[in-house]
N, C-alpha and C positions, 0 to 999 in steps of 0.2 A: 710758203703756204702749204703745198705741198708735204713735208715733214710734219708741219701741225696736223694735218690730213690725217697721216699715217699715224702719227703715237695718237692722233685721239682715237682711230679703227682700233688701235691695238687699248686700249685703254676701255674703249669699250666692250671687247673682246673677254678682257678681265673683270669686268660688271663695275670698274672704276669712271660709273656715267658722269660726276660731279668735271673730274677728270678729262673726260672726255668730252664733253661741253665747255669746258675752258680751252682746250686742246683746237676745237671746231672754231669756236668765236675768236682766236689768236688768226685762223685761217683763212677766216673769214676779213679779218682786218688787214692780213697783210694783202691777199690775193682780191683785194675787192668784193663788194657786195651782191657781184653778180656769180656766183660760186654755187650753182643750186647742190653739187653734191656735198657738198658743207653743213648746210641748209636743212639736208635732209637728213643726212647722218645728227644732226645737234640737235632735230624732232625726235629721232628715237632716242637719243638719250633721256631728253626730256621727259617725252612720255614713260619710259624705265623707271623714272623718278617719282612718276605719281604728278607729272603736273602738263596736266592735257593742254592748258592754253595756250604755253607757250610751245607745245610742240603743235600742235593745230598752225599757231603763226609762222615756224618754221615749214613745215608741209605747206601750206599758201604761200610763200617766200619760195618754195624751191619748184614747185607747180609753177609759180608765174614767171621762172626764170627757163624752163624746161619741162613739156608737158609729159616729159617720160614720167614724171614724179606725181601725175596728178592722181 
């Protein structure tokens, strides 16, 4: 999970969001759903992409797992 973590920061890094939202959600599957920096990192990709509701969902997802993120 952890390496999905990482090539999707660096994925995002390179404005490769599509990329790094596959990257997140791979990390998400392996390391479980309680993952809020996952979670949060895969909203701003989201959001990068022009689609607020699913990063809204992610941001609520990663708030409700860790209020650092609220």
């Amino acid at each position: 999970a952890l390496a999905h973590q990482c090539r999707g920061s660096s994925n995002y890094v390179l404005k490769q969001y599509q990329a790094a939202i596959n990257d997140y959600t791979k990390a998400i599957q392996i390391g479980g759903s309680n993952d809020a920096v996952a979670y949060d990192n895969r909203g701003k990709a989201y959001r990068s992409l022009g689609q607020p509701t699913l990063a809204d969902a992610d941001k609520t997802m990663a708030c409700s797992l860790d209020s650092q993120y609220c």
